[in-house]
Structures are given as C-alpha cells and as structure tokens.
C-alpha positions in Angstrom: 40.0 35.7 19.1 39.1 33.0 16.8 36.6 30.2 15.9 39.8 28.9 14.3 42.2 25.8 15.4 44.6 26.3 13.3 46.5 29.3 15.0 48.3 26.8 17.2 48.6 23.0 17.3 45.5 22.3 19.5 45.5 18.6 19.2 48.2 18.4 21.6 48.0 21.3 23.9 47.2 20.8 28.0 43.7 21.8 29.3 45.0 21.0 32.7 46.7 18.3 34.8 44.8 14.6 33.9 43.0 16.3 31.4 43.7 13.7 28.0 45.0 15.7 25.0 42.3 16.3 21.9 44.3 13.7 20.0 44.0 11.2 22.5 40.0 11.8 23.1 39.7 10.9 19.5 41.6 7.8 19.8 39.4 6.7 22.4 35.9 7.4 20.6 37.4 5.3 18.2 38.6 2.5 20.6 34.6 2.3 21.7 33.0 2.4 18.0 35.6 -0.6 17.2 34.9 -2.7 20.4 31.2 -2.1 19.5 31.8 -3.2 15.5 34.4 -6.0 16.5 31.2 -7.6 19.0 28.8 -7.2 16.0 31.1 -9.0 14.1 31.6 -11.8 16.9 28.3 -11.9 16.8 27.8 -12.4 13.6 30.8 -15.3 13.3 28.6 -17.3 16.2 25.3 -17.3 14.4 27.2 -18.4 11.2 28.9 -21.3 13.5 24.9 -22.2 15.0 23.9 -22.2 11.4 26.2 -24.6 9.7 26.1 -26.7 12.8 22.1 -27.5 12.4 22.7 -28.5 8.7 25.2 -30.7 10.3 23.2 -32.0 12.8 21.6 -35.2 12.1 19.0 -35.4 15.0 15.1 -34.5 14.9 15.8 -31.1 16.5 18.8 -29.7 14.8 17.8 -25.7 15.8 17.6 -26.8 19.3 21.1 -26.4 21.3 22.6 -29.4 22.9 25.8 -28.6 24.5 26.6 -26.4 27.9 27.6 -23.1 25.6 25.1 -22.9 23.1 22.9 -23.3 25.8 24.3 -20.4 27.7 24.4 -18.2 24.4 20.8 -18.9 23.4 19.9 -17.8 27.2 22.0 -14.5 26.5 20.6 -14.1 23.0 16.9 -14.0 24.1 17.6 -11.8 26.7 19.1 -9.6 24.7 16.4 -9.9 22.0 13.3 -9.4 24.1 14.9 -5.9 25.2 16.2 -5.1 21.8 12.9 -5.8 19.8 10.8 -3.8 22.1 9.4 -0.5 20.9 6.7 1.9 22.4 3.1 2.3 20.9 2.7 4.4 18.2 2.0 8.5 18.9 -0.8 10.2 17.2 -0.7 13.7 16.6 -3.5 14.9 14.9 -3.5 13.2 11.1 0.1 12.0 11.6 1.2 8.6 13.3 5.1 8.7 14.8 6.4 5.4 15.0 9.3 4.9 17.6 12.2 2.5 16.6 12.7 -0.6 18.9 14.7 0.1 21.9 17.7 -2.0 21.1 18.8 0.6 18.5 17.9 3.5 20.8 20.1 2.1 23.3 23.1 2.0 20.7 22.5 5.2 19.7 22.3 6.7 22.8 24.9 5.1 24.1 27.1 6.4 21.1 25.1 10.2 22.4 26.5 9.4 25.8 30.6 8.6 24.6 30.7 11.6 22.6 29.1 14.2 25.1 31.2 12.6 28.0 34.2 13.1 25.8 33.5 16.7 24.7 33.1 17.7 28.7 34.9 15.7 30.5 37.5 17.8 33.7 36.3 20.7 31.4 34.4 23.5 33.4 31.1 24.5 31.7 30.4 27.3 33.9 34.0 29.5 33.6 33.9 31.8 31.4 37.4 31.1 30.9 37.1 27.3 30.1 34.9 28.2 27.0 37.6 28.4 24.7 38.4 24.8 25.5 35.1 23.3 25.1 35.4 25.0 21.9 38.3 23.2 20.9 37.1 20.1 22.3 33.9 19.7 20.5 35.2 20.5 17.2 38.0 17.6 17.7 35.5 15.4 19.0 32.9 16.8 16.0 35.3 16.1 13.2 35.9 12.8 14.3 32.6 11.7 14.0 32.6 11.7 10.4 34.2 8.5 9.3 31.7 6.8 11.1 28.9 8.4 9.5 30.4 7.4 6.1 31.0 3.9 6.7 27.4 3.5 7.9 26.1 4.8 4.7 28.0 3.1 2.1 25.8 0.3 -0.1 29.2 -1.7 -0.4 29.6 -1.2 3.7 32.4 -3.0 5.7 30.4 -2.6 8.7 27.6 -4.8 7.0 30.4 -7.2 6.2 31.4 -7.8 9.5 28.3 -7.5 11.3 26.1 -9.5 8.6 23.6 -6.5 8.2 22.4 -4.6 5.5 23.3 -1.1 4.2 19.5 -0.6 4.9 19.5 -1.5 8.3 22.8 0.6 9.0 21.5 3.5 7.2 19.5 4.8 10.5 22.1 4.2 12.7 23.8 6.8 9.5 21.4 9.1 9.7 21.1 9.4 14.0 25.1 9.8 14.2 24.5 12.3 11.7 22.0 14.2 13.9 24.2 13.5 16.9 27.4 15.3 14.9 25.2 18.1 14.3 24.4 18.3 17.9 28.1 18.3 18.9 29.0 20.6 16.2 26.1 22.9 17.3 27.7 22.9 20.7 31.2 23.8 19.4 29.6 27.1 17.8 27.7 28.0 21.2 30.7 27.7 22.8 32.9 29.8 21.0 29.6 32.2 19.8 29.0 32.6 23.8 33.2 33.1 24.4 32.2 35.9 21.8 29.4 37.6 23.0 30.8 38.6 25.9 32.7 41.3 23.6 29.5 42.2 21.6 31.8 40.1 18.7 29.6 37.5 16.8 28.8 40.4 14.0 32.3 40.7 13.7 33.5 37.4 13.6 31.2 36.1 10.8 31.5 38.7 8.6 35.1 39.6 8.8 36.8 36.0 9.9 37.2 33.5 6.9 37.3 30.7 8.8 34.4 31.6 11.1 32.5 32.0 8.0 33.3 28.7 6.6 32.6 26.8 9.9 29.1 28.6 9.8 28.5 27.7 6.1 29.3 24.2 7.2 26.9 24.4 9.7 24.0 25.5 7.8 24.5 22.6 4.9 24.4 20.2 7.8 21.4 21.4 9.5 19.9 21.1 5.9 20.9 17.9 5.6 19.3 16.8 9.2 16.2 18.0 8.1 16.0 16.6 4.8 16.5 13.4 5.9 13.7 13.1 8.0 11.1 11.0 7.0 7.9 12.7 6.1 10.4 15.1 4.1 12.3 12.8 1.9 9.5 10.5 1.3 8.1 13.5 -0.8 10.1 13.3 -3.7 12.9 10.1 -3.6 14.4 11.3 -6.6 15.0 14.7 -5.0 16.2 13.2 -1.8 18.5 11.9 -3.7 20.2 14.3 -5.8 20.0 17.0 -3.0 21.9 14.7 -0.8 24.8 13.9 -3.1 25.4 18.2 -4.4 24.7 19.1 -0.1 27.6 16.1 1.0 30.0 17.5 -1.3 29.2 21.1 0.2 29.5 20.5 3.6 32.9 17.9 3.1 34.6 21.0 1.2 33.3 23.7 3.8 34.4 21.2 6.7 37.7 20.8 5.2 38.4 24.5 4.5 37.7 25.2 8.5 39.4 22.3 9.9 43.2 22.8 11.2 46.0 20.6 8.6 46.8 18.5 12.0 42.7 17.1 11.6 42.0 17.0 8.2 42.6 13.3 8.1 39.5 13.0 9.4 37.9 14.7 6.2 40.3 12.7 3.9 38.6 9.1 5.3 35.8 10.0 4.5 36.4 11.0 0.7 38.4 8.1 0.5 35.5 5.4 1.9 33.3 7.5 -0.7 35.6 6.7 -3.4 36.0 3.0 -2.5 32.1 2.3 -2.3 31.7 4.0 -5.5 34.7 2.1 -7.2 33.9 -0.9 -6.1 29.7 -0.3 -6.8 31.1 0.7 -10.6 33.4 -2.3 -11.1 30.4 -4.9 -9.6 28.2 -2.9 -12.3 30.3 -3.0 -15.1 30.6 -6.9 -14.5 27.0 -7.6 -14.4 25.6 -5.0 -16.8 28.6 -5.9 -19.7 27.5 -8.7 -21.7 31.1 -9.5 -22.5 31.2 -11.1 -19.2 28.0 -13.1 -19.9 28.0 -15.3 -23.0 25.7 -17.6 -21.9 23.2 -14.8 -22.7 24.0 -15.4 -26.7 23.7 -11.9 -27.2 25.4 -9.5 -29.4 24.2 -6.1 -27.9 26.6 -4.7 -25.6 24.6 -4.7 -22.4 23.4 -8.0 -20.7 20.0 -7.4 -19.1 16.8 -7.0 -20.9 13.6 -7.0 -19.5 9.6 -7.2 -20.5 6.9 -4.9 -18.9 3.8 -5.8 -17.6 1.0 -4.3 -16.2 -1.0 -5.8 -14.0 -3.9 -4.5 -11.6 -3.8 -2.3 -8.6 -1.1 -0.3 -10.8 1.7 -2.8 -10.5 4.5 -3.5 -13.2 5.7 -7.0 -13.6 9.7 -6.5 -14.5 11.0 -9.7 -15.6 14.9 -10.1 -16.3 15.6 -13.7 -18.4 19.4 -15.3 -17.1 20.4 -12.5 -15.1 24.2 -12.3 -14.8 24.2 -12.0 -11.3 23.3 -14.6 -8.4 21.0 -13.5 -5.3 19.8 -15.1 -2.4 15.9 -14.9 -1.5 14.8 -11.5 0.4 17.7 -9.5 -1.4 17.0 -6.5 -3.4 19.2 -4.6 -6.5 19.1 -1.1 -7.6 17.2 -0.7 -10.7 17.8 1.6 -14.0 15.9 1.6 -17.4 17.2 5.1 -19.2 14.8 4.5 -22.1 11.7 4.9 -19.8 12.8 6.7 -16.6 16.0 8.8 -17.5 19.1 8.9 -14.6 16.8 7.3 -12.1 17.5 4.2 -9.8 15.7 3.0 -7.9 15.4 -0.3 -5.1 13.1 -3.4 -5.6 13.2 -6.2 -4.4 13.3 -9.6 -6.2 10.2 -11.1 -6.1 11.4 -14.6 -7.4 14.1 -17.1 -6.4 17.4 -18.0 -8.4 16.4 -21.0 -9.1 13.6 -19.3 -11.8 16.9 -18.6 -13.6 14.9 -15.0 -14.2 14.7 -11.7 -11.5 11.0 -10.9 -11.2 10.0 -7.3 -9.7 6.6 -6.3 -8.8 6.5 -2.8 -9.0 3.9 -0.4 -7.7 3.1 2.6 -9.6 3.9 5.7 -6.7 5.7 9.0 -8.4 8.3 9.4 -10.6 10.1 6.7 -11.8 7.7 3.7 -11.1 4.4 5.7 -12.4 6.9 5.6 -15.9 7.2 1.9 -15.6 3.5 1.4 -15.3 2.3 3.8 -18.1 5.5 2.2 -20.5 3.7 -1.5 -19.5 0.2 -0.4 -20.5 0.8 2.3 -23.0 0.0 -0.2 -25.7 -3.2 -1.9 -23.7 -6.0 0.2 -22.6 -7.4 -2.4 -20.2 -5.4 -3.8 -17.5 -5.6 -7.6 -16.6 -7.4 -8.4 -20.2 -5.5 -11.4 -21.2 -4.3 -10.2 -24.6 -1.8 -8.2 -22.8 0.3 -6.6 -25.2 2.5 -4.4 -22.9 5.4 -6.7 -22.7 8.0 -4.9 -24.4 11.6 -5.4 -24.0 13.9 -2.6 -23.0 17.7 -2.3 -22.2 18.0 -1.9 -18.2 20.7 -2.2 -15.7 20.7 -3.4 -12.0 23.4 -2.7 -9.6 23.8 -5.2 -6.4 22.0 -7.6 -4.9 22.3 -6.0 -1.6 20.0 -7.3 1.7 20.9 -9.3 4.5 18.8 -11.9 6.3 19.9 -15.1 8.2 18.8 -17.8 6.1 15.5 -19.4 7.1 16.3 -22.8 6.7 18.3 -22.9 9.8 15.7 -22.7 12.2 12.8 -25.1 13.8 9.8 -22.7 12.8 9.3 -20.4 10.3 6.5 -17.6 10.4 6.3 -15.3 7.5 3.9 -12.0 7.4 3.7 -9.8 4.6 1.4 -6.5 4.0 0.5 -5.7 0.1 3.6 -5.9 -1.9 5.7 -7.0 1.0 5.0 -10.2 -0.2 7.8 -9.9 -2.6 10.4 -10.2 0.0 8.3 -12.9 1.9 6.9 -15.1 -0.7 10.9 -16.0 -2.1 11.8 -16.8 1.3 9.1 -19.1 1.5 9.5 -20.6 -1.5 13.3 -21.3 -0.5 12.3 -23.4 2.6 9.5 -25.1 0.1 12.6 -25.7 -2.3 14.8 -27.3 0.5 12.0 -29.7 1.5 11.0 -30.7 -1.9 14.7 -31.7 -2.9 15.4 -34.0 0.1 11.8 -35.5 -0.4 13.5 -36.4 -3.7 16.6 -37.9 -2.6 18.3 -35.3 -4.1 21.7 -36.2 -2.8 23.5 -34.4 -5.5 22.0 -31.3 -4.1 23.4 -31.6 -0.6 27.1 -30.7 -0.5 28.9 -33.5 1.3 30.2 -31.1 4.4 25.6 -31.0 5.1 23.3 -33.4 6.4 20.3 -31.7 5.5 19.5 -28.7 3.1 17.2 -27.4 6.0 16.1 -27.6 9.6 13.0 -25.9 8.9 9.6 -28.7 9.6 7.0 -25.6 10.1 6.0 -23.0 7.3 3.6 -20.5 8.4 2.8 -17.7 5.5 0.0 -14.5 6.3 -0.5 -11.9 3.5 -2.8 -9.5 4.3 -4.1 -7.4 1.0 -6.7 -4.7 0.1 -8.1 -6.8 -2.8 -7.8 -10.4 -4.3 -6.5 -8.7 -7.2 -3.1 -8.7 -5.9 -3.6 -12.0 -6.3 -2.2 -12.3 -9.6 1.1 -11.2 -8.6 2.2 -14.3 -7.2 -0.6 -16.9 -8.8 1.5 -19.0 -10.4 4.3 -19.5 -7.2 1.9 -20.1 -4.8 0.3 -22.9 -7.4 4.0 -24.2 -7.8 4.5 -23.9 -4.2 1.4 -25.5 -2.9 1.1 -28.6 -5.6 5.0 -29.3 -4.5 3.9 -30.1 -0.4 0.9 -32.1 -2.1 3.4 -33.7 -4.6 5.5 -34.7 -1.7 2.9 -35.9 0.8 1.3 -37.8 -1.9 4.5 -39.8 -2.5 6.0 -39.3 1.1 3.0 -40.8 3.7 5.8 -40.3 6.5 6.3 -36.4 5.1 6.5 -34.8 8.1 6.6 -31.1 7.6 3.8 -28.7 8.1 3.2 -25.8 5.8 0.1 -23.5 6.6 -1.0 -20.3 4.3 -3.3 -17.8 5.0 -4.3 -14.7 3.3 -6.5 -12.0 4.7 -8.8 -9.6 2.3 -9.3 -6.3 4.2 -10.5 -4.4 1.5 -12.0 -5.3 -1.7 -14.4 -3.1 -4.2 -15.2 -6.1 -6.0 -16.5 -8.2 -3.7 -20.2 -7.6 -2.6 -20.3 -8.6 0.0 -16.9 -9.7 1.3 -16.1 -13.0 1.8 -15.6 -13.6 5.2 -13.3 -15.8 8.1 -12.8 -19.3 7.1 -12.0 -22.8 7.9 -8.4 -23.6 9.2 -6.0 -24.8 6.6 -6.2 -28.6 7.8 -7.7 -31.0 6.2 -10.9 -30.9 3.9 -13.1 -32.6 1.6 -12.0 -32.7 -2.5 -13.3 -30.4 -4.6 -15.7 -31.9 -7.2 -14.7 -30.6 -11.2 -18.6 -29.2 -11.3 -17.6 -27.2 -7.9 -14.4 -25.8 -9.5 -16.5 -24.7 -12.9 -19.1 -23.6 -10.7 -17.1 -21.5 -8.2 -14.8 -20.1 -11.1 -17.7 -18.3 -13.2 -19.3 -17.2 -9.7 -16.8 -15.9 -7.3 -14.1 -14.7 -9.8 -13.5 -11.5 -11.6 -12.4 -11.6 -14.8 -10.8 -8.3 -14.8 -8.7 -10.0 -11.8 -7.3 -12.5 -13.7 -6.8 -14.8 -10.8 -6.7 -18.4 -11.1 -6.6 -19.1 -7.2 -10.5 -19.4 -6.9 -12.9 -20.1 -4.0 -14.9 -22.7 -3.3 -17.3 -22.0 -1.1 -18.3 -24.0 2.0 -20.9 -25.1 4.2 -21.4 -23.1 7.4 -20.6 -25.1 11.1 -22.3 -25.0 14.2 -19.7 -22.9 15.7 -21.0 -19.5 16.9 -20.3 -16.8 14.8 -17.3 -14.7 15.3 -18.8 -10.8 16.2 -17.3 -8.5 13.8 -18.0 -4.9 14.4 -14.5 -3.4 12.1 -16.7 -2.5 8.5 -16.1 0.3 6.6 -18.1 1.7 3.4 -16.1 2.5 0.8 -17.1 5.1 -2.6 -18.5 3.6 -5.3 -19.5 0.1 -3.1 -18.2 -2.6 -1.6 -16.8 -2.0 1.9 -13.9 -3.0 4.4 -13.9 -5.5 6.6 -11.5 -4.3 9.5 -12.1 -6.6 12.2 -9.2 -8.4 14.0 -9.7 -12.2 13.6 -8.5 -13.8 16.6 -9.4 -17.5 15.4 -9.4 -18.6 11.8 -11.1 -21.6 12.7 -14.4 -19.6 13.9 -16.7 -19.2 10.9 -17.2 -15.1 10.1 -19.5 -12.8 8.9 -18.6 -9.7 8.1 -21.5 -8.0 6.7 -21.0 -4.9 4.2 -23.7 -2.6 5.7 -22.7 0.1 2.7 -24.8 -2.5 0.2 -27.3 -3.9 2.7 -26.0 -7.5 0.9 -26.8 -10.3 3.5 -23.4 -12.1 5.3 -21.1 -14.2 3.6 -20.0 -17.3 5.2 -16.9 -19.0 5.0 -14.9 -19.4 2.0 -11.3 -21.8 1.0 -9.2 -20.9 -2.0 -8.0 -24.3 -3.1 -5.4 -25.2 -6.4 -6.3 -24.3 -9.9 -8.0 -27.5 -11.4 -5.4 -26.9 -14.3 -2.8 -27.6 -11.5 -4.2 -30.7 -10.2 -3.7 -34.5 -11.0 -6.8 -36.8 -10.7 -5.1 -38.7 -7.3 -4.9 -35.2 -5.6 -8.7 -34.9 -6.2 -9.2 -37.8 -3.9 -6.3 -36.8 -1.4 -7.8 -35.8 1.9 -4.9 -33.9 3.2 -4.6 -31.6 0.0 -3.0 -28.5 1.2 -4.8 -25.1 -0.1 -5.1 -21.5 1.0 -7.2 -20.0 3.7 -8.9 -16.9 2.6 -9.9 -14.8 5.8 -11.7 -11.5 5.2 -10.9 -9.2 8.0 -7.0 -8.5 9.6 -4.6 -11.4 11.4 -4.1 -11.0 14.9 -0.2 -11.9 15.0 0.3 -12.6 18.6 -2.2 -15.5 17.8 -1.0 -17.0 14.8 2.5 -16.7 16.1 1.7 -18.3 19.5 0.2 -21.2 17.5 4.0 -21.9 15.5 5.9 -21.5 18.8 3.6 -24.2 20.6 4.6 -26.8 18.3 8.6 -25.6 18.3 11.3 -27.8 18.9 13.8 -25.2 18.4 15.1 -21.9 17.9 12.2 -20.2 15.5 12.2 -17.3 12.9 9.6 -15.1 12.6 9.9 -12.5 9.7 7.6 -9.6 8.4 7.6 -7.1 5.9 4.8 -4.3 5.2 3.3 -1.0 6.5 4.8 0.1 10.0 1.3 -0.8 12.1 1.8 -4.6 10.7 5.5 -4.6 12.0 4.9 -2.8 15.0 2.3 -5.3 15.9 4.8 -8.4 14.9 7.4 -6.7 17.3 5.3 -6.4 20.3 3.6 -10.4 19.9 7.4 -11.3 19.7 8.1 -9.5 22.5 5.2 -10.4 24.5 5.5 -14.1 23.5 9.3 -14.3 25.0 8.4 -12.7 28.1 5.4 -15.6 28.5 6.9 -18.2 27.8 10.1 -17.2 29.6 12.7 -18.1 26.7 15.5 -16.9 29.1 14.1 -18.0 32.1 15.3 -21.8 31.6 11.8 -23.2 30.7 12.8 -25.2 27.8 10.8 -22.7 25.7 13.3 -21.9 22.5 14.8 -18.2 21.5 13.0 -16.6 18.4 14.6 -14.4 16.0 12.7 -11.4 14.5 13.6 -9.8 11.0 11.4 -6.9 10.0 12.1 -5.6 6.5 10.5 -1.7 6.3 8.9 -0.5 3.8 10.6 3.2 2.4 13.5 4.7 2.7 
C-alpha cells in the first residue's frame, strides 16, 4: 500500500454511487474561487461607474446617490462594510499584543476553509477504516489544487488585483491564510494515509523505503517551514532573510510537490510555475522600460540607466531619497520597490512615494531600521557628522533603480469628505493624498479649464479635508515642511482671491513625545479662525520655541489662555535624559490643555498654534482673518471624535483613510464601525456610506 496516486488513474475512479469524481471536485473549488473573484471584480466595475459619475455630476452633492439603484447599492455597501471593517480588541499576552484582522477578511477565509474541507469529506466515511484510502486520495486532489490560487494571490503583477482593484499588498494575506489552509489539507491527506498505515505497524516502512512517500513527506516539511516563517513576529526579524528563504524554500516544495504528484494532476504544479514566470517577465520587461535610459531622453543623459537620486539625512534617522524626472508616472498613495547596488548590494526594498507627480521628482522618506535602510542613512550622513545642520553635505548622487508603482486606493477626490490619519512616517502615504485633493481645488479655483478633460465637470467632489498626524517629536517636522507650506498658502491663496471658496480644509498634528520640549506644549485652539500674527511675534516665537537642530520652519506662536476649564490630563510619562510624554487622549481640541511634564517639575504649558513660515507669507495674508494654519495638540487624537465631527457636515458618501502603527488603525476601524452603526447608514436615515482604507505598516 501506497501514499502514491499514481498506481492507478485516481482522478476518475468511483468512491461510491453520487459520490463526484476527484476531477470533478476540483472543478468545483474552482467554480467558487471564480464566482468569488468575478464579484470582486463587479464590484470593482460599479465603484469605477459611481466614481466617474460624481465627476460628471454637476450638482452641490455629487457623492451623494440620486437614482433608485445607487440608492439600493449604497444601502448594500454599508451593510456590508460595517461587518466587514469590524475587528476584535487587541489580545495581550504578556509583552506581546496580537492584533486580529477585521472580520470581513476572516469570513472570506473561512469560507474558502469551509469549501475545501466540505469538498475533501463530503459522502466519504471518516470513521471506516476502509474509507481511509479515499480521504487519502481526496485531500491530495483537493490539496494540489489549491496551489494556483496561492500563486495568483502572491504575484506583485496580480490579475486578481486587476480585476478586483486591490493591491498585491492587500492580497498577500489572503496568500499567506490559503497557504496555511493547504497545509492544513495537505496535513490531513498524510493522517489519513499515515493512520490507513499504522494499522500494519507500516509508517517506518513507508518513509524510508517508498520514494514517493518520501518525497510527499519532504514536501510537507518545506511547507510547514514555510507557514512558520511567514508569520509575523518571525519574518519581521530579518526582511532580507524573509526574503531570500522564501524564494530557495518555493522552489523546494514546487519540485518535491511535483515529483509526488500523479502525471494526470501535475497541471496543477505547471500553473503555478507558469503565473511565476509571467509575474516575473512581465515585472522585468516594466523594469527594463523604466530603469533604461534609452526609453527616457527627456532625462538628457548619456549613462545607461535613468534614475539617479541624492541622499539626505535628516533627524530621527530618516533618509530623504529624491529621484529628479522619474521615467515612470504614479498616482498618490502608491509605492515602488527600491534598489541602490552601490550602497545596499541585491536588496530591494518597498517605500512609498512621499510626493505627488506633479513635483515631476519621487521623494522617499526613509527610516533607518536594519539592513538596507540603516545603509541608506549612514551613505546620507557619512560625509556630515551632525544631522539637521544646514550645511548638509550628504546629498550625493548614486545610480538606483525602482521597479513598479504598485498600490491601490480609490481615488479621494470622488467622495463628499475626506479624513486622513497618519502615525510617524505614515504620513508619506497620507500627506500625497492630501495634497491631491488640495491640487484639484486649487486648479478649478483657477479656472483651469484646460485641466478638466471635456468627458468631467469637476476635477473633484471632495469640499472637506481633514488631516491628523500624530508624531513622537516636532522633528519629524521637517520631513514634509515645505508641502505642508505649499499646501496651506494654496487654501489661503484661494480664499483670498475666492470670498465664495467654499471648501473646508482642517490640519492637525498631535506631539506625543518630544525630548526637546520642556515642558511639552500642550492642546490647542481649533483650527478656525484667529488673529494675524504680528512680524515681532513670528521673530519672537522663532528664536524661543524652535530648535535649531530641528530645522523646522513651521513654528509656534504662542497664545493666550481662555476661560474654558482645563482639559484633565493624567497620560505623562518621563522619559531618560528629560522631557516626557504626554499620553493623554484629547477628546476636544477646542479645550485648552495642560499637560504638565512631572519628570522636570517645569510648570504647564498652555496652548500653542503653528501658523505659515513668515518667508511664506504675503503682506495681505497678515491681515486675513481666516488664514488657515496648523493645530499643534500635545497628547493623542481620539478618532471617533474627530471623525464624527467630518461626518456631521457630510453631504455624501465620505472617505476616511489611515496609515500607521496597528493601535492607530485598530482604533480608526472601530470609530468607523461604531459611527455606521449610530448613525444608521443602512438603516435609511439619510446618513451617507463611509469607506475605510487602512494602509499597514510592515510586511
């Protein structure tokens, strides 16, 4: 007796009377992955539809649906959202946090667990000895199957993305959970046949005598390596590793699979090698057309290679990587694979673009972790000892390569309300997106008709902005100084010259931790109006409040303290050295703070505003008494709050998007969540559908 199917044609054999052939149970795993991917896709066609309509829509509430069906799909689509962004709190074990994944992807995945465990048992008895033999069979036909789908979700050049408008990223845990539920089926096809075995006292015998047992096994054991490596505390240790050990352990476990498997099912190993090829073909031939200079002449360049870029450091161990013309086009909140062999040999790696194609240069803020991005920091500053001096001399130009851009989002300008929260360098994929919108309104303020293609009636939908980065210190500032300056002197610029500008833009940023204040600032006024600056304040302000070794040019002004009752903040934490933390949720921004640091003894801080670099204004802004600026907020945002307040003013369908640590987007999730529910989106209250993008950090 054999582990082996290839004694005998299996596929086709009876297992009784109404029991479906092997080759048939395939064919009808397959029938429920496409109906799944073809919905995806319809899916994805209908939100495409919705969009183009609102930029065709020449009403005051273009996101907001007017006819019988879009009515009746934005009621299904919130229903369907409010279940599918839901996720359970976050389990502490000891010094380690488990995050659970929102339950619309746990249903998919276990009702893909479900299809393949009702197909591996189904009219089969578990219990006769003499039945084992077939569950044997059965599981390794429905095992083998399995692996085109695991392919096709992993690919960076993915059809299923395609279809369903979502990015390799997203798709690559649904990759990893089908992989885990193949090794759970092929697990059960060795039980079977192991306990059909032991029966006879014939395991021993089997797997050191029987080649193909002995293959099966070895294909086992690389796939069980494989699960395991790919969880997440394991392959976060090294991503270079990860890496290589994944590619060398694929090829194993393909060539040990296909040496088991019978000829009538090795077409179901060939797929697989051949979706391989085609995502690598087709990732080489992109490559070679945006790394060859040949197909870039508008570079003026005679080296062979089209991209060069300058390093430089900045504080908090970020590298600025700036690309000049890139020969590639992108759309705000996508990201390309990254390669400099001169400073971080045979290593790519993912960033995302920090700037927006209209820059006509890729900017990449990079933060100095292992490997390859501590190289690209000590290559910046190897040639300046002190970091944020401003005779920076690290910004040297190397030879580097990028590969995509890859990312999917729906674009922002399609909806009502826009609320964008970032966490540390999760501003990079935030921050373009907002500048986008910013973009969209600033061209139509301008009559730029030339800009609008004549199938549009707008260039966005979008009349509310609402931006919340929350950072450890205001050094981080400097990463995105001169956008945000751009960005907020374009709203002035247009409701200087525009008194019927209608649009609402509101900015926030939240210092939780910061070794060079002392003490902290603290909670602030909202970002409404407020009284211009005087030149003596900005001079004033600049030489008091501002570090030079942080090289920021958003400063603070400081402001005089209300009537209204301080805001109790009990969330302060000492850190070594000095300074402190100031940990406290801030449930209104509009309630003066004071967040004491208790390590120094230094007395509270009222409120501060951080309000345009003088160099940036004009003398007419300085009299402007609806001068948009920054809010500065010591402490962390409370997002149910700040998103409640952009949904109030809705008029129609709102997007709210977030990208940093795991607590920050588990907290976004559950405001979403909780915020549908109340205001009963799907429920017919009037109350419009909001759609949530989280962008992870990691792998």
């Amino acid at each position: 007796m054999s582990m082996s199917m290839g004694d005998m044609p299996a596929g086709s054999m009876s297992m009784g009377d109404g029991v479906p052939s092997l080759f048939t149970l395939q064919k009808m795993y397959w029938a429920v992955v496409g109906s799944a991917i073809g919905a995806a896709t319809l899916v994805n066609v209908l939100d495409r539809v919705i969009g183009s309509h609102r930029m065709r829509d020449p009403s005051l509430t273009p996101a907001k649906p007017k006819s019988l069906f879009f009515n009746i799909y934005a009621t299904i689509t919130a229903t369907v959202r409010e279940a599918g962004y839901a996720t359970l709190r976050p389990l502490r074990l000891g010094g380690l946090t488990l995050h659970f994944p929102p339950l619309g992807r746990v249903l998919i995945m276990l009702a893909n667990l479900v299809v393949v465990m009702v197909l591996c048992f189904y009219k089969l008895d578990t219990l006769d000895p003499w039945k084992w033999e077939n569950v044997g069979y059965r599981t390794g036909f429905i095992a083998i199957c399995q692996l085109p789908l695991i392919f096709l979700l992993a690919g960076r050049q993915n059809i299923i993305g395609f279809l369903a408008g979502m990015s390799y990223v997203s798709l690559n845990w649904y990759h990893r959970w089908v992989a885990r539920t193949l090794w759970l089926t092929t697990t059960i096809h060795m039980g079977f046949w192991f306990r059909n075995w032991g029966r006879w006292h014939y395991i021993t015998h089997q797997l050191y005598n029987d080649p193909l047992t002995q293959r099966g096994f070895a294909a086992w054991i690389i796939l069980t390596f494989i699960v395991i490596t790919s969880f997440a505390p394991i392959r976060q240790l090294s991503y270079e590793f990860f890496v290589i050990q994944h590619l060398v352990t694929f090829v194993g476990f393909i060539v040990a699979v296909w040496m088991h498997a019978p000829d009538e099912v090795k077409i179901w190993v060939w797929i697989p090698i051949g979706l391989v090829v085609f995502d690598r073909l087709a990732r080489y031939t992109w490559g070679a057309y945006a790394n060859l200079a040949v197909f870039h002449r508008k570079n003026k360049t005679n080296s062979l290679w089209a991209h060069s870029a300058t390093f430089t450091p900045l504080p908090g161990n970020v590298t600025c990587v700036t690309i000049e013309n890139p020969g590639i086009g992108w759309q705000p909140g996508q990201h390309v694979f990254l390669t400099c062999h001169s400073v971080a040999p045979l290593q790519c790696h993912p960033f995302t673009i920090a700037s927006i194609p209209e820059d006509n240069k890729m900017k990449f803020f990079i933060r100095a972790e292992n490997g390859g991005t501590r190289r690209f920091f000590r290559y910046a500053s190897k040639s300046d000892s002190l970091l944020g001096d401003e005779q920076v001399t690290g910004m040297s130009e190397t030879t580097v390569f990028i590969e995509g851009p890859y990312g999917s989002i729906r674009p922002l300008r399609q909806f009502d309300s826009v609320v964008l929260l970032a966490g540390g360098m999760g501003a990079t994929f935030t921050i373009p997106l907002l500048r986008d919108v910013v973009l969209a309104w600033k061209m139509e303020s301008n009559g730029s008709k030339e800009q609008i293609p004549s199938r549009v009636a707008r260039l966005t939908a979008t009349k509310r902005l609402r931006f919340v980065w929350v950072i450890r210190s205001r050094s981080q500032l400097t990463c995105f100084d001169s956008e945000l300056h751009a960005l907020l002197a374009d709203v002035n610029e247009c409701r200087r010259t525009h008194p019927d500008f209608e649009k609402e833009i509101d900015i926030s940023i939240y210092i939780t931790c910061d070794e060079k204040l002392d003490p902290p600032i603290s909670a602030s006024l909202p970002l409404q109006t407020m009284s211009p600056p005087t030149l003596d304040t900005f001079a004033q302000d600049e030489t008091k409040n501002v570090s030079e070794k942080d090289n920021i040019s958003i400063h603070s002004a400081s402001a005089n303290p209300t009537s209204t009752p301080p805001l109790v903040v009990t969330g302060r934490e000492c850190i070594p050295g000095g300074g402190c933390c100031c940990t406290a949720q801030i449930e209104e921004e509009e309630s003066n703070a004071a967040c004491a640091c208790t390590c120094s003894g230094a007395e509270p801080v009222q409120s501060e505003r951080a309000v345009l670099d003088m160099k940036s204004l004009r003398p007419e802004d300085l009299t402007n008494k609806t001068m948009i600026s920054p809010n500065i907020v010591s402490g962390r945002p409370t997002p149910r709050t700040i998103i409640r307040k952009v949904l109030e003013k809705a008029e129609g369908e709102s997007a709210v998007v977030v990208c940093g640590p795991r607590g920050l987007a588990d907290d976004v999730r559950w405001s979403v969540v909780s915020l549908s529910d109340e205001r009963a989106v799907h429920k017919g209250t009037g109350a419009q559908g909001i759609y949530l993008h989280v962008e992870n950090f990691g792998l």
